[in-house]
N, C-alpha and C positions, 0 to 999 in steps of 0.2 A: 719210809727211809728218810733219815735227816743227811741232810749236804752241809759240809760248812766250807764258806768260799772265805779265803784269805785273801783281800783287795788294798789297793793303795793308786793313791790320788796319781794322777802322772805330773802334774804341778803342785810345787809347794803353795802355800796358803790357800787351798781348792775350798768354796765355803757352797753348801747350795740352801734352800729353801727346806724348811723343816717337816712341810708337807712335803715328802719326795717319793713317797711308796709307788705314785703311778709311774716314774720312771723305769723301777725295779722290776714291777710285773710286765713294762713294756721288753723290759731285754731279754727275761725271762721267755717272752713270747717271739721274739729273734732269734735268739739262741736254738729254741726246738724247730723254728723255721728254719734256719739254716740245714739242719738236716731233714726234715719233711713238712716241705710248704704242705702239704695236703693233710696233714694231723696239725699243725697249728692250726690251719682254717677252720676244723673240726672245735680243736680246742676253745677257737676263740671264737665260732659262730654259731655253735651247737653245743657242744659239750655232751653231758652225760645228764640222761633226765630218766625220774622213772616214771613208771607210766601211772595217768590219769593228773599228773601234776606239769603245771607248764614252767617251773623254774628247772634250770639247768645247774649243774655242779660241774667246774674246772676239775676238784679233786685236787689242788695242790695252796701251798702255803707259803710264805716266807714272814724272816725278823723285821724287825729295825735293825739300824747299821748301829754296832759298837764299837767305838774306837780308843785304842788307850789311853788319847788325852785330845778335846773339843773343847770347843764352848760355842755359845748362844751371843748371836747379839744382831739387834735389828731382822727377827725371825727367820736368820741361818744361820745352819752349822758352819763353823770355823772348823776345820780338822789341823789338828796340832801334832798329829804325828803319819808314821804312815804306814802302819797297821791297822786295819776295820778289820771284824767280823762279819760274817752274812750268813744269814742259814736259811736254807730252802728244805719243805718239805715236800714230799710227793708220794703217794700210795700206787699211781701209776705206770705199771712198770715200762711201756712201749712211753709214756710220756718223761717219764726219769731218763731212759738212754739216748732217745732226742734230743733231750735239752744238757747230759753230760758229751755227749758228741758235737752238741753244735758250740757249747763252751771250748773244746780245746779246739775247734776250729779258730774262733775268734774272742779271744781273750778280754777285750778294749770293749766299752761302753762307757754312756756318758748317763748324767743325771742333772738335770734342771736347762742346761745349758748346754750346745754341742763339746766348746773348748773345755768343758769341768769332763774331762776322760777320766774312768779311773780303767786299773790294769788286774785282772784274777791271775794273782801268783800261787793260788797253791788251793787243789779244791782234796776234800778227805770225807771219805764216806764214812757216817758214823754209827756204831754199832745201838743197835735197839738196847730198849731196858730189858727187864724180865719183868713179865708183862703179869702182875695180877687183880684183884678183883678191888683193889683198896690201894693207888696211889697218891704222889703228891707234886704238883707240877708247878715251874715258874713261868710267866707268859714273856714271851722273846716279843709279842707284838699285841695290842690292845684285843680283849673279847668285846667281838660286840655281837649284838643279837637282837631282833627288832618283831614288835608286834603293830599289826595293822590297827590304824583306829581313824576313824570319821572326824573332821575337820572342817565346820564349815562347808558341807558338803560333796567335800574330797575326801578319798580315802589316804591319807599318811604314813609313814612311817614311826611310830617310837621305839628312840632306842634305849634298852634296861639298863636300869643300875644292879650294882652289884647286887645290893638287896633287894631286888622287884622279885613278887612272890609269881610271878609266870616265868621267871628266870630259866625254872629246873626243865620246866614243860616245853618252855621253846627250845633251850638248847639239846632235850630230848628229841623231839621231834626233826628237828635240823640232821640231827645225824641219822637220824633211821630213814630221811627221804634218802641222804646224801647215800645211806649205804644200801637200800633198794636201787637208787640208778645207777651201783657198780654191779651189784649182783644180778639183778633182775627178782630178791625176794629180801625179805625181810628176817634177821639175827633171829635163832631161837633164844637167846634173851635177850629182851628188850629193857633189862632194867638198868638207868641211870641215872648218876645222881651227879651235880657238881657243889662242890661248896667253897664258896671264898671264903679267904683265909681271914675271921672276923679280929684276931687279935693285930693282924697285919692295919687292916682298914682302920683300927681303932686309934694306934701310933701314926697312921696319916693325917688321921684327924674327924676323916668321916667319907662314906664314897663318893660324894661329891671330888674329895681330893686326890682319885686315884683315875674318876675320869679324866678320858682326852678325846678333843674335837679334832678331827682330822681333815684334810680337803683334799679331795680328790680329784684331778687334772687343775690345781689354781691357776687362776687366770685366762681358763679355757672356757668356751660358750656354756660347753656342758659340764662346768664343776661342781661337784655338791661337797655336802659334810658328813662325815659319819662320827658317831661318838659312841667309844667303847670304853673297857678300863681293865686298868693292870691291875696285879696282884695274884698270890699263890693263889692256889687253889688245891682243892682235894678231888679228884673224881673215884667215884665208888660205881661196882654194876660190870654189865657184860666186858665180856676181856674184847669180843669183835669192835663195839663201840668207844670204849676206852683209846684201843688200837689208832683205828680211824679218827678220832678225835688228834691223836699225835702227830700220825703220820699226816694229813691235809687241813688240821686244822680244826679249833673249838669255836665253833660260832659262824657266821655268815663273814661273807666276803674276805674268805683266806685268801682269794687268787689278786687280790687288791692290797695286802698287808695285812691281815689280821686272824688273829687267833694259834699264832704261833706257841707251843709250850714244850716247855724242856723238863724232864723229872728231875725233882730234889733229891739228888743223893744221901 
């Protein structure tokens, strides 16, 4: 299920820090609190794993904020009006009614700063596509996806570009853990495919120009970076994994901001 929350700043000229996703997931994790501190704990200290694997899946997603007219400067948002978008995805049903419950409890959150409040005037549940085996999606928030490699004798993180030829394989795999620790078994098909959108990549320039580095909690002891990138995409293959790619998310760290997608009409 996609949410889209209609928000506005509660001070004119409200500007925050353009890394801001880790506020978003913070409210996000309030909001379900307010109605079951005992499923947030869950959400946010365990989550959903399947078995013989020790990562954990939240299961849900959200965008970036779109607003009808911003700008950039001194790396924050300025907002020039006061209409944002926001769109959260969830496949969870007991974690979806929590977190639309604990929204019309408490309307008001803040991002970057306590006095930057913004206000959810108006949330609209939005209806699924029809779902078949050969879509076309636009990403609401960066994919990103990451394969382990040795480092000086650390093991790391790298994360893929559009074009890395372990793209298809990891983001395969990411959804087939992701949808064994909802189900407890694995899709009878397993086949997927994603493909960026190469003539898109082409008029940016190159994927270099569609990544973006992200930071997550700035300024905090424990912040890091992630780097993922926009652009269409095609996914092709199972309609379960498809689904679940929608509803929580393409790629790692949807419960952080990323991997949000919307089909092209």
């Amino acid at each position: 299920m996609h949410i889209r929350l209609t928000i506005r700043p509660e001070q004119p000229g409200t500007h925050i820090f353009l890394s801001y996703e880790y506020y978003l997931s913070s409210a996000i994790y309030k909001w379900i609190e307010l109605s079951s501190p005992e499923f947030s704990a869950f959400l946010h200290d365990h989550a959903y794993s399947p078995e013989q694997h020790k990562r954990s899946f939240k299961h849900f997603c959200f965008s970036q904020l779109f607003a009808e007219r911003s700008h950039v400067q001194d790396e924050r948002i300025f907002f020039d009006s006061d209409t944002i978008m926001w769109y959260v995805g969830m496949v969870v049903e007991e974690a979806l009614q929590h977190f639309v419950t604990g929204l019309f409890e408490k309307r008001r959150f803040f991002i970057d700063r306590e006095y930057n409040t913004f206000v959810v005037e108006q949330v609209e549940m939005l209806p699924d596509p029809v779902w078949t085996s050969l879509m076309k999606f636009k990403t609401l928030s960066p994919i990103t996806v990451s394969v382990a490699e040795e480092r000086n004798g650390k093991l790391l993180s790298r994360y893929l570009k559009a074009d890395d030829p372990h793209l298809q394989e990891s983001l395969r795999n990411n959804l087939l853990r992701r949808y064994e620790s909802l189900y407890g078994i694995l899709p009878q098909n397993q086949e997927f495919r994603c493909i960026p959108d190469a003539e898109y990549i082409t008029r940016r320039g190159s994927v270099d120009r569609i990544s973006k580095l992200v930071t997550i909690k700035k300024g905090m002891p424990d912040e890091t970076k992630v780097r993922g990138f926009r652009c269409p995409v095609t996914l092709e293959g199972s309609l379960d994994l498809i689904k679940l790619a929608y509803e929580s998310g393409l790629g790692e760290k949807g419960s952080v901001g990323f991997g949000m997608i919307e089909e092209i009409r």
